[in-house]
C-alpha positions as CSV (number, residue, x, y, z in Angstrom):
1,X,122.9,167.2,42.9
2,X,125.2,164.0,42.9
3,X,127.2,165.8,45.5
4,X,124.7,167.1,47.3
5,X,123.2,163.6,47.5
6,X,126.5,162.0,49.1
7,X,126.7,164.5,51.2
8,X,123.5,164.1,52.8
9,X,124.2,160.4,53.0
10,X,127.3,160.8,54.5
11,X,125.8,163.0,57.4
12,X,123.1,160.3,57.8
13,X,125.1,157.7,58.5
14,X,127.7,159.2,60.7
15,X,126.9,157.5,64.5
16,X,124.7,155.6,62.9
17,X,124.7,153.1,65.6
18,X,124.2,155.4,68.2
19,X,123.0,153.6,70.9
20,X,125.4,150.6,70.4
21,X,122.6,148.3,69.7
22,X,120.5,148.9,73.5
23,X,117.4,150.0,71.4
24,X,117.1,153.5,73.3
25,X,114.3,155.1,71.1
26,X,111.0,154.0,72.6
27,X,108.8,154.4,69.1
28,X,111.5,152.8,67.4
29,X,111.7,150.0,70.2
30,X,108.2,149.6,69.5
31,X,108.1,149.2,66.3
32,X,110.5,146.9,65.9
33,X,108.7,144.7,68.8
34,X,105.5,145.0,67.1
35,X,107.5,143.4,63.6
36,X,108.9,140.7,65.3
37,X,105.3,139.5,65.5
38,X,104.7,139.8,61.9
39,X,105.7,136.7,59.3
40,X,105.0,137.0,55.7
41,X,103.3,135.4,54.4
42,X,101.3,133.5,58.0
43,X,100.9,136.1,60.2
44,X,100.3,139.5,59.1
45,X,98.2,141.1,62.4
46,X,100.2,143.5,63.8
47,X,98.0,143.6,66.7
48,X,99.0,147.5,67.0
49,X,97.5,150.7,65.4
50,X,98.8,153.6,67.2
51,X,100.9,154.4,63.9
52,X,100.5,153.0,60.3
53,X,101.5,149.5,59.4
54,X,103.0,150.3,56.2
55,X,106.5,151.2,57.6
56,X,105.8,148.2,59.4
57,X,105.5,145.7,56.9
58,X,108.4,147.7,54.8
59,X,110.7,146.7,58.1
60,X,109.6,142.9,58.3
61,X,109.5,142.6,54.8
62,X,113.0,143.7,54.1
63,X,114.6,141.8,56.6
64,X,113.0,138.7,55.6
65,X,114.1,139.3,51.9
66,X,117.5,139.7,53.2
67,X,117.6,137.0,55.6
68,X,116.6,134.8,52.1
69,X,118.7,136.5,49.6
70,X,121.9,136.6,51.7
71,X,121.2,134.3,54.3
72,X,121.8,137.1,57.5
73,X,120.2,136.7,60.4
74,X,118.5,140.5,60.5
75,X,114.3,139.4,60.5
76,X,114.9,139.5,64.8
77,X,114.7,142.1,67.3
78,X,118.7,143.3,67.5
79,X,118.9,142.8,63.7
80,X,115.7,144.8,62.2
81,X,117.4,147.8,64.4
82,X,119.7,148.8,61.7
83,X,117.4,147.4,58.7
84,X,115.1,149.9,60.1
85,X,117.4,153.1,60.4
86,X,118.8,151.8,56.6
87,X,115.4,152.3,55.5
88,X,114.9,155.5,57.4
89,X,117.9,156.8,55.9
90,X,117.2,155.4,51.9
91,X,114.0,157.7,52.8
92,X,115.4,160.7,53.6
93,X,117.4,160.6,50.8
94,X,114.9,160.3,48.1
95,X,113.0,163.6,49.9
96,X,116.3,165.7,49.2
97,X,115.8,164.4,45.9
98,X,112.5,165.2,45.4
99,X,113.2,168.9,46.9
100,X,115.2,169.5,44.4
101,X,112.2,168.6,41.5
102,X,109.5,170.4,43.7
103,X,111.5,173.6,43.8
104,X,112.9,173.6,40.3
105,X,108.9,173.1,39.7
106,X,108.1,176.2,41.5
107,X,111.1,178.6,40.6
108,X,112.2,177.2,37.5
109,X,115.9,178.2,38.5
110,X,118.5,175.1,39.2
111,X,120.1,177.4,41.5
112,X,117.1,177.6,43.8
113,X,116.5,173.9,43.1
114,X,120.2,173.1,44.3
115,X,120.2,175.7,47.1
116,X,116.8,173.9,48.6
117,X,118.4,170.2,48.1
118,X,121.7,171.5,49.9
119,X,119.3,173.2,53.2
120,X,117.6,169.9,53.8
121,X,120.4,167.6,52.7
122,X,122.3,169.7,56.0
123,X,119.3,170.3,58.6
124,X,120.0,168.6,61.3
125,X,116.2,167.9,62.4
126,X,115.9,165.5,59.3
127,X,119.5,164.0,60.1
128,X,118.9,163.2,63.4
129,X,115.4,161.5,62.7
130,X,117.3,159.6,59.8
131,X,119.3,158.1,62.9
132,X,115.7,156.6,64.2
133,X,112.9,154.2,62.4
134,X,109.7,156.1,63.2
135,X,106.8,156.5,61.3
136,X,107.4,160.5,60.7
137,X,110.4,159.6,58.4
138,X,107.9,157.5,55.9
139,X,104.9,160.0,56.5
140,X,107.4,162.9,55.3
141,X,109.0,160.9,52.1
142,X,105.1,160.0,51.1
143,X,103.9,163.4,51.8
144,X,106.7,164.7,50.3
145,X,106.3,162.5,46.7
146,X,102.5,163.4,47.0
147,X,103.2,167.1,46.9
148,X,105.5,167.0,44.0
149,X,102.7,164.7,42.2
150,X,100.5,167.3,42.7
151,X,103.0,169.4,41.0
152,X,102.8,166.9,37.8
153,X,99.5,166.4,38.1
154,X,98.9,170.4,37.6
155,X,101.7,170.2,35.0
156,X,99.7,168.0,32.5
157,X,97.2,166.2,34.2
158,X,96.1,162.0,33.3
159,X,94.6,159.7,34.6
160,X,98.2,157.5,35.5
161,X,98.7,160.8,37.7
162,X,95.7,160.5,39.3
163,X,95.9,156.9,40.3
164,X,100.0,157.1,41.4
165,X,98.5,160.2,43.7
166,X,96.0,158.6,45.1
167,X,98.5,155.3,45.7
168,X,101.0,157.6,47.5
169,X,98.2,159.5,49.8
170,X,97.0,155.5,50.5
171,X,101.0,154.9,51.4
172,X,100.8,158.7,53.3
173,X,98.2,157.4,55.0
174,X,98.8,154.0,56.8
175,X,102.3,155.4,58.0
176,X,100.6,157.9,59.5
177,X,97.0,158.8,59.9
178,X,97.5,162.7,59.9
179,X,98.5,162.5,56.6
180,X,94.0,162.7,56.2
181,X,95.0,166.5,56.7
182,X,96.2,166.4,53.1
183,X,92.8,165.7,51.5
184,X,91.5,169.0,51.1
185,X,94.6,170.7,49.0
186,X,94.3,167.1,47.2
187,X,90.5,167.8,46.3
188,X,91.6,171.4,45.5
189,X,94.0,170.4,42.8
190,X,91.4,168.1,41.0
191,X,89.0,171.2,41.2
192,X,90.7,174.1,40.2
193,X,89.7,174.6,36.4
194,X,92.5,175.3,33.7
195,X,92.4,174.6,29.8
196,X,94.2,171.4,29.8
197,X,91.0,169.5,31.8
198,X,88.5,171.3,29.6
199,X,90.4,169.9,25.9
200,X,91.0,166.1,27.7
201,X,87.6,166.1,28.8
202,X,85.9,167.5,25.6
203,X,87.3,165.1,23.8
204,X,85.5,162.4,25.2
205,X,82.3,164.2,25.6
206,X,81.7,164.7,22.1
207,X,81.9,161.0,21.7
208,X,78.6,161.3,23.6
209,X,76.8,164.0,22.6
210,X,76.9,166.4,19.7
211,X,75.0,169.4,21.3
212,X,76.8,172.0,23.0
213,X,76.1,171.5,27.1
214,X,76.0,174.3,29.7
215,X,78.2,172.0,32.2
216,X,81.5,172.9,32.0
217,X,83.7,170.0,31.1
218,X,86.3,170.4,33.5
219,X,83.7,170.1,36.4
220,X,82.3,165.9,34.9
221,X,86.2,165.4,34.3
222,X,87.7,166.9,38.0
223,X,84.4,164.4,39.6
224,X,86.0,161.5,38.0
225,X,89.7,162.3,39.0
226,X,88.4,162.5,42.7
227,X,86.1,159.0,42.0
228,X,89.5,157.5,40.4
229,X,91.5,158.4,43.3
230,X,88.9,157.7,46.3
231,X,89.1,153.8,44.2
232,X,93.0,153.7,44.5
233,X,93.4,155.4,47.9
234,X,90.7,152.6,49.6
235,X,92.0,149.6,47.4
236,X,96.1,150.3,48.6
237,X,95.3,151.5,52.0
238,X,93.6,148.0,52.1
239,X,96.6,146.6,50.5
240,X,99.0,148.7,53.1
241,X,96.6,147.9,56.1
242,X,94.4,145.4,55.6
243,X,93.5,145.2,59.6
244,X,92.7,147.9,60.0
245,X,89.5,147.1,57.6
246,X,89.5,143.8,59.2
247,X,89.8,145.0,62.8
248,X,88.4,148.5,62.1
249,X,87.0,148.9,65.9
250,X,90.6,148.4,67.2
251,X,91.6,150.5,64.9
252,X,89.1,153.3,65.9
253,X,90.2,152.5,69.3
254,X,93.9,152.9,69.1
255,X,93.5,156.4,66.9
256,X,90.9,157.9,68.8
257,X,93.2,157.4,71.7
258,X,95.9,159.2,69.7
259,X,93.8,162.0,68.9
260,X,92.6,162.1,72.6
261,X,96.4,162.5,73.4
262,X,96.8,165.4,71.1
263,X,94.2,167.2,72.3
264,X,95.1,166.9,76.3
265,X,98.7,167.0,77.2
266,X,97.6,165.9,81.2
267,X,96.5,162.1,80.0
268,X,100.0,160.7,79.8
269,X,102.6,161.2,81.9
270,X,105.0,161.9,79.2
271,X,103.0,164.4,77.6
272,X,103.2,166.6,81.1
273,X,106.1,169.1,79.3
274,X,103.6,170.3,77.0
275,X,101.2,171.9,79.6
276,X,101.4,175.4,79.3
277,X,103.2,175.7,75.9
278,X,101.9,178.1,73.3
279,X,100.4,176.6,70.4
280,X,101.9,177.2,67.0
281,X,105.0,179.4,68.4
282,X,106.5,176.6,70.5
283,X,106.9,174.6,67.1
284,X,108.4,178.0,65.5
285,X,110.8,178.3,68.2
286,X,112.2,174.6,68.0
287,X,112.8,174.7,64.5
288,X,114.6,178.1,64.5
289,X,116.3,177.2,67.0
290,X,117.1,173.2,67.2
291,X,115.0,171.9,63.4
292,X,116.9,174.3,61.2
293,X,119.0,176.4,62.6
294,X,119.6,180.3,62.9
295,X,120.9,180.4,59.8
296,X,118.8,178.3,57.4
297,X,115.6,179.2,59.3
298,X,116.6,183.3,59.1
299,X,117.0,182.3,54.9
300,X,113.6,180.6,55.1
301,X,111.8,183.5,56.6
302,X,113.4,185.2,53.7
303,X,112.1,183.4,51.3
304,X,108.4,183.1,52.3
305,X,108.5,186.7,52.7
306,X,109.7,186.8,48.9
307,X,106.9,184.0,47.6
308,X,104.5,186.4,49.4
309,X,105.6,189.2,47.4
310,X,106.0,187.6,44.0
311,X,102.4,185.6,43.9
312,X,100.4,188.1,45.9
313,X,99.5,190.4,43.7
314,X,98.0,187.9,41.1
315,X,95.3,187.1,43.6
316,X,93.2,190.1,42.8
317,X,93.5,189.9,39.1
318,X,92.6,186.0,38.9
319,X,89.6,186.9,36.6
320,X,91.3,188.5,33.8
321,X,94.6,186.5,34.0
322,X,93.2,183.1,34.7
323,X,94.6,180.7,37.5
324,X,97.8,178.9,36.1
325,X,100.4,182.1,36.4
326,X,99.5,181.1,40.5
327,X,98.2,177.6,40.7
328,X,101.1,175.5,41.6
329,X,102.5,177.7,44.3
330,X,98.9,178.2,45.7
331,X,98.5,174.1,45.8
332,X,102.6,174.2,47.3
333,X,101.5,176.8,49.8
334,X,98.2,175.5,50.9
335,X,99.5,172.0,51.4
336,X,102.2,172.9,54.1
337,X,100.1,175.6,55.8
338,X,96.8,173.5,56.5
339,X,98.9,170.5,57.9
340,X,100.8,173.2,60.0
341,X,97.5,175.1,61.4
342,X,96.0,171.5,62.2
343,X,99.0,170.4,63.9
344,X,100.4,173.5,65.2
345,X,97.1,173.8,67.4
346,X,97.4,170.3,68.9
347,X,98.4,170.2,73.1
348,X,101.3,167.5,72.8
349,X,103.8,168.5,70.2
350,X,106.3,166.7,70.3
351,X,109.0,167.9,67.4
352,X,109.0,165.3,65.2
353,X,105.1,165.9,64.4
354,X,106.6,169.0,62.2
355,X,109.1,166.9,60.0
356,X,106.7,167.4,56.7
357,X,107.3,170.8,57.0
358,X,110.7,170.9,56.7
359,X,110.9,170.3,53.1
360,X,109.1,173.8,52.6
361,X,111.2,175.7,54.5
362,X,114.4,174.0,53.1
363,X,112.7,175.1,49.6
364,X,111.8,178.9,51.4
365,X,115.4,179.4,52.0
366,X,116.9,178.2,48.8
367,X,114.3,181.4,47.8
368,X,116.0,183.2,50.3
369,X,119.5,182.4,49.7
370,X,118.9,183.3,45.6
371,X,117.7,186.9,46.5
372,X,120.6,187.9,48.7
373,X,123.2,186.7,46.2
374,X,121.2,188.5,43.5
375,X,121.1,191.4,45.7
376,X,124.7,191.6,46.7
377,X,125.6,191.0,43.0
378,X,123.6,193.5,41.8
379,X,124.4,196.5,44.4
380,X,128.4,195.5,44.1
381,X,128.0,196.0,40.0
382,X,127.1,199.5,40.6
383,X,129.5,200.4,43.7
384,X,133.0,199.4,42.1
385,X,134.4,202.1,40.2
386,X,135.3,201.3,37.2
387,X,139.1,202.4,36.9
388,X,139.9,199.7,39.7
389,X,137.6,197.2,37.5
390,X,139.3,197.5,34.4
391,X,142.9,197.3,36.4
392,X,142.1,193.4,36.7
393,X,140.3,192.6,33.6
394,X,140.2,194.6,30.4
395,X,137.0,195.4,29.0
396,X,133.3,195.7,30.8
397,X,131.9,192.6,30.5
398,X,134.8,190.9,31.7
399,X,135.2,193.0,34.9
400,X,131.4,192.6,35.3
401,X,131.5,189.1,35.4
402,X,135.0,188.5,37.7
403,X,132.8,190.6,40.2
404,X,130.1,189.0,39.9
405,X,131.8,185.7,40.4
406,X,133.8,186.8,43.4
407,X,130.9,188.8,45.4
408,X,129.3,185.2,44.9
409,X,131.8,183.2,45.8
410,X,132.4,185.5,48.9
411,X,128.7,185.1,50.1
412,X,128.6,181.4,49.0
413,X,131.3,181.2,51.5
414,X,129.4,183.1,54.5
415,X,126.1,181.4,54.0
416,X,127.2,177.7,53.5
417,X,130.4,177.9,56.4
418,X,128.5,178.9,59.2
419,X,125.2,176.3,58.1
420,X,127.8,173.3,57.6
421,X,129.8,174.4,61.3
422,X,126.1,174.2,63.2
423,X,125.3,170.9,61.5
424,X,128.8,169.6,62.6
425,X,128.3,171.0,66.5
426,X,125.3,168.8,66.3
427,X,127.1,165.8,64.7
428,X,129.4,165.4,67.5
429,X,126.9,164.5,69.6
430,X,127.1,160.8,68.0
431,X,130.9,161.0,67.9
432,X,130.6,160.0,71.8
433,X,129.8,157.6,73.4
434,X,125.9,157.6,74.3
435,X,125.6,159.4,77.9
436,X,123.4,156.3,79.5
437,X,126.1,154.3,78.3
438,X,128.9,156.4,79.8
439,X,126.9,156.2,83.0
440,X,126.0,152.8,83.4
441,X,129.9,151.8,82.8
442,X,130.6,154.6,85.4
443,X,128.0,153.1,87.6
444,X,129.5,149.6,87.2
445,X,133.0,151.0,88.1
446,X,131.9,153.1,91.0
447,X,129.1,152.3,92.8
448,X,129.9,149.4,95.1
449,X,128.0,146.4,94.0
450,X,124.8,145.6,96.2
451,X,124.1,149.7,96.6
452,X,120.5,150.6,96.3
453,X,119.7,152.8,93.4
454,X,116.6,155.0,93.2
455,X,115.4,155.4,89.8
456,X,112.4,157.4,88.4
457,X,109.7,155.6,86.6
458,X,108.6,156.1,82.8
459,X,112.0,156.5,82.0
460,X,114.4,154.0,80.5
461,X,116.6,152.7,83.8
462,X,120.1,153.5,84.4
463,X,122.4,151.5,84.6
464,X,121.2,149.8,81.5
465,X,122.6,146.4,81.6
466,X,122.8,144.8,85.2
467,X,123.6,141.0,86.1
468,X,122.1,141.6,89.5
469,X,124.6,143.4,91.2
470,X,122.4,146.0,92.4
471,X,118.9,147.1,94.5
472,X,116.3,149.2,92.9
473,X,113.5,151.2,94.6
474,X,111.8,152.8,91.9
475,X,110.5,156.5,92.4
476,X,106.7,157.0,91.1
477,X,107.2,160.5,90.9
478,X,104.0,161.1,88.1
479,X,101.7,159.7,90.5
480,X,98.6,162.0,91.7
481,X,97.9,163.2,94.1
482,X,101.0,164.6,95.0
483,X,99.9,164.8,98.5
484,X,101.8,163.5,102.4
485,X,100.7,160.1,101.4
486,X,102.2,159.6,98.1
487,X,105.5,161.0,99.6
488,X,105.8,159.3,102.8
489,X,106.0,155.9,100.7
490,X,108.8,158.0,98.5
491,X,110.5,159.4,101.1
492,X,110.8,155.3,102.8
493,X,112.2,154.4,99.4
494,X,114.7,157.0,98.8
495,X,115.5,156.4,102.6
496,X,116.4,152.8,101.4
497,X,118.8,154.2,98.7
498,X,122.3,154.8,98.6
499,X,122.1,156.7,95.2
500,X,119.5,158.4,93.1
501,X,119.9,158.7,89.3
502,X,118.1,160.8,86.9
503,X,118.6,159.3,83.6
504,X,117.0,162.2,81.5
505,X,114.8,165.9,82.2
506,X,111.5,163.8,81.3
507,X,110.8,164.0,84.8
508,X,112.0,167.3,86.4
509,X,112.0,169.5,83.4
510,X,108.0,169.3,83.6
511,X,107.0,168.6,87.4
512,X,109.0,171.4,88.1
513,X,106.7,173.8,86.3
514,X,103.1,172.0,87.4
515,X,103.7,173.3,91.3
516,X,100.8,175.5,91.1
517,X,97.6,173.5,91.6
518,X,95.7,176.7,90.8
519,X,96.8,176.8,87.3
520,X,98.2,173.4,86.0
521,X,94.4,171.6,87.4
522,X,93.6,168.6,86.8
523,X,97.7,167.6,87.5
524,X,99.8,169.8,89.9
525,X,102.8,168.3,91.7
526,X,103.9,170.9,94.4
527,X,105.7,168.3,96.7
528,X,107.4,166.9,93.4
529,X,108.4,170.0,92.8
530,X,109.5,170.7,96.0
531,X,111.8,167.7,96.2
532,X,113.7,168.3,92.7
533,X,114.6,172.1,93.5
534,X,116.5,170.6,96.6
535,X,118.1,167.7,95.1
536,X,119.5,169.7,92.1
537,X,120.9,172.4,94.8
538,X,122.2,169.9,97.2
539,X,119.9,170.5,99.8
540,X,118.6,167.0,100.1
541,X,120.4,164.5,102.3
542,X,122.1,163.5,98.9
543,X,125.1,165.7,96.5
544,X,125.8,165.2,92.9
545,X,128.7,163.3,92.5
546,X,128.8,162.6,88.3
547,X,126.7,164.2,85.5
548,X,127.1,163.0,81.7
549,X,126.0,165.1,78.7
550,X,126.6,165.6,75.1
551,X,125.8,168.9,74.0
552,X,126.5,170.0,70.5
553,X,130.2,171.3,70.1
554,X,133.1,172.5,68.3
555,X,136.3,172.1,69.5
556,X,139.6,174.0,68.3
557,X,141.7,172.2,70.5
558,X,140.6,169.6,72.8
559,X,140.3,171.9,75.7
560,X,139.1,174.8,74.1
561,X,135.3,174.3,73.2
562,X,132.3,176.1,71.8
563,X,129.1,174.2,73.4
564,X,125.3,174.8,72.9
565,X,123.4,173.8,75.6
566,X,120.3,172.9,74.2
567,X,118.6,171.9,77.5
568,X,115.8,174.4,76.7
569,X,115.0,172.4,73.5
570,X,111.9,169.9,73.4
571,X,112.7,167.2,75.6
572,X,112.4,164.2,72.5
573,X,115.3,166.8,71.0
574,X,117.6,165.2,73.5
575,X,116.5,162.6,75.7
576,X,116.7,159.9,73.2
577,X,120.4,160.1,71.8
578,X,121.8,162.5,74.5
579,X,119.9,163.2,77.2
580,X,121.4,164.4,80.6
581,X,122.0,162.4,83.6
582,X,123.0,162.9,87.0
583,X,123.6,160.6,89.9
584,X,123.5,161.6,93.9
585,X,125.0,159.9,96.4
586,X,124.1,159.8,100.1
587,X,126.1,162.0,102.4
């Protein structure tokens, strides 16, 4: 586990500076902004409640401390940056550690434990978020620690347990205010009966009463769990966001704006690329593909398959052999599959909104990975004849277990290689140089000062750092209607330019699809669309003269490269540390 943890650290903070300081993730630019207001202890209003403002107060807070303990200068805009991504990253880690505990909870096999630990610890999903301070990092440590509570709570239930669960769900909470989706499996695990409620609590009923009662004990005890934990839940989520009770109509405001978002992917522009996308099976694809990987995700489906298996048939037979043998994996289960039917509906979806689930399907696939080696080791005991057996050891039980150790070590070896190889295709995209970095110092070098540049709006700008030595007619390519009018003043501005740059696909990855007014109402963008297809092939008065990218890679020699192009991921997938840009000159 030690190894496993310094491993996952290690991964975290390679290219941990990724952006060389220029603050390239929006949220995380946000965030930070929205701390710098924030003073402990004068000036606590974070005037913002799109997100929680527990991570928040966890950023200015540190950096203060700091600043006072070692006298730094981190409690400002450039320094909380990398205070933020520490914390991020301390985060992460202690999920990893808590997988470990959840699945050894479940399984009660170290090896499935370790296995789980090892999937997350290498995921590059979780990595890459570790490399950002956003909310979804804190809401997946709390949720995480809330589940494994659970777990305890279950285990051998108190009243301690009941009031550290309920301060984790507060902490859940004002990160993020999805984490409400939890309630119900929380409720649920108060509720469900089991001998261990009905002794605690008839205990103290008999200190009441000496007649038998026909309420069941468990029933008054599980009522006062729930009061206990509505009384810690509303006392820390005051203590974690007290303006939000202070200010609770502009708090109301800001989330029902959030949930509006969710539910309509045409009310921002930036929400455009989810228009059309299937609900539940574009999250699936991502996280095979991009989240987890082909390998740990094939593992996962493995395991869930086996969990099926092992605690369906107990259902039926509840009556006669009483809830515990399936409790904890029912509460486990229920707990990742309601937040991901909620979710997994919404209209935007952007990848990150699925980070809680990756600790399940890290734990899935340590399932997984435990059956095949048991498979493998069982089917090779019976294959090898025994004459060739006894030529290396003598004696059965030594041959037995020299082949059980090498058909382990073999398959060790073909599970873990080909994981750690697509986790280190990945990493390389922060052992370059970021591409809007690469392009503004190309741009600087190139493009003769006092060019015009056309640049698309709701995008960060290109070059990213300019004295003044060049023009900029920006291209409001999101606006509606896309009709002669809105591209006759386009057309005078790009007319004006001597070079267009695209500094990511969050423009014409999505415009490009809404060309059909009959099917993408109330937004369509035919013209828009029009206009990228003959930029991209060179049929515009402009040609492509430089393109920067960092796809993941693996490189045996330098000029001989395996590359994923993972353009078809979601966009936030890439255009935050290594998006794609492209710059046209006029011809």
């Amino acid at each position: 586990m030690i190894l496993i943890l310094i491993l996952a650290f290690c991964l975290r903070l390679a290219g941990f500076n990724w952006d060389s300081g220029f603050h390239f993730h929006p949220d995380e630019r946000m965030l930070i902004m929205v701390a710098e207001r924030i003073t402990f202890w004068t000036q606590l209003n974070p005037d913002f409640f799109n997100y929680g403002s527990l991570p928040i107060y966890l950023l200015r807070g540190t950096s203060q401390l700091l600043d006072l303990i070692f006298n730094s200068t981190l409690a400002n805009y450039d320094g909380m940056l990398f205070v933020g991504r520490s914390l991020s990253t301390i985060a992460d880690l202690i999920v990893v550690f808590l997988i470990y505990h959840i699945s050894f909870h479940i399984s009660h096999k170290k090896t499935i434990a370790l296995w789980s630990s090892f999937f997350y610890a290498i995921a590059f999903f979780p990595i890459q978020n570790s490399h950002f301070f956003i909310v979804d990092t804190f809401l997946n440590l709390f949720s995480t620690l809330l589940m494994y509570l659970l777990l305890m709570y279950r285990d051998q239930p108190s009243y301690k347990k009941v009031c550290m669960i309920g301060i984790v769900f507060a902490a859940a909470l004002t990160s993020k205010i999805s984490a409400v989706i939890f309630l119900p499996v929380i409720g649920l695990t108060f509720i469900l009966p089991f001998e261990k409620h009905e002794n605690i609590f008839q205990k103290i009923f008999h200190l009441f009463q000496r007649k038998p009662t026909k309420i069941r004990p468990y029933i008054l005890y599980s009522l006062f769990n729930i009061l206990l934990f509505s009384l810690c839940t509303l006392i820390f989520g005051f203590l974690f966001m007290p303006y939000a009770f202070i200010e609770y109509i502009r708090f109301l405001s800001d989330i029902s704006q959030q949930v509006k978002m969710n539910s309509d992917a045409y009310i921002f522009p930036y929400t455009l690329q989810y228009v059309g996308t299937l609900p539940y099976w574009y999250y699936i694809k991502n996280i095979f593909l991009w989240g987890l990987g082909p390998v740990i995700s094939t593992l996962a489906i493995i395991g869930i398959i086996v969990c099926i298996r092992k605690y369906l048939p107990y259902f039926p037979s509840l009556p006669r052999r009483g809830i515990e043998g399936v409790a904890s994996f029912t509460i486990f289960l229920l707990f990742y599959l309601i937040y991901f039917i909620i979710i997994g509906k919404s209209a935007v979806k952007f990848m990150r909104y699925m980070l809680p689930l990756y600790p399940f399907f890290a734990i899935m696939a340590g399932y997984g990975v435990y059956v095949i080696l048991n498979f493998v080791q069982n089917r090779t005991i019976h294959v090898i004849p025994s004459e060739l057996v006894r030529s290396e050891v003598e004696g059965v039980e030594g041959s037995t277990f020299i082949s059980r150790f090498r058909i382990t070590s073999e398959m060790t070896m073909i599970i873990v290689l080909p994981t750690l190889l697509w986790t280190f295709m990945f990493l390389n995209i922060y052992s370059t140089q970021n591409t809007r970095i690469q392009a503004t110092e190309w741009i600087n070098q190139f493009i003769p000062y006092g060019s015009t540049l056309a640049t698309e709006h709701w995008d960060d700008r290109v070059p990213i750092y300019d004295p003044g030595n060049y023009q900029y007619e920006e291209l409001t390519l999101y606006d509606i209607p896309d009709d002669d009018q809105k591209w006759k003043i386009i057309n005078q501005k790009i007319d004006r330019s001597d070079y267009i740059v695209i500094a990511s696909n969050r423009l014409y990855t999505p415009l490009q699809r809404l060309d059909n007014c009959e099917k993408t109402f109330p937004r369509c963008y035919p013209k828009t669309s029009e206009y990228y297809q003959k930029l991209l092939n060179n049929k515009l008065n402009f040609i492509k003269v430089a393109e920067f990218t960092s796809y993941p890679r693996f490189c045996l020699l330098p000029d001989m490269c395996y590359m994923i192009r993972d353009d078809s991921s979601d966009e936030s997938f890439t255009v935050y540390d290594h998006p794609q840009i492209m710059i046209f000159k006029k011809i």
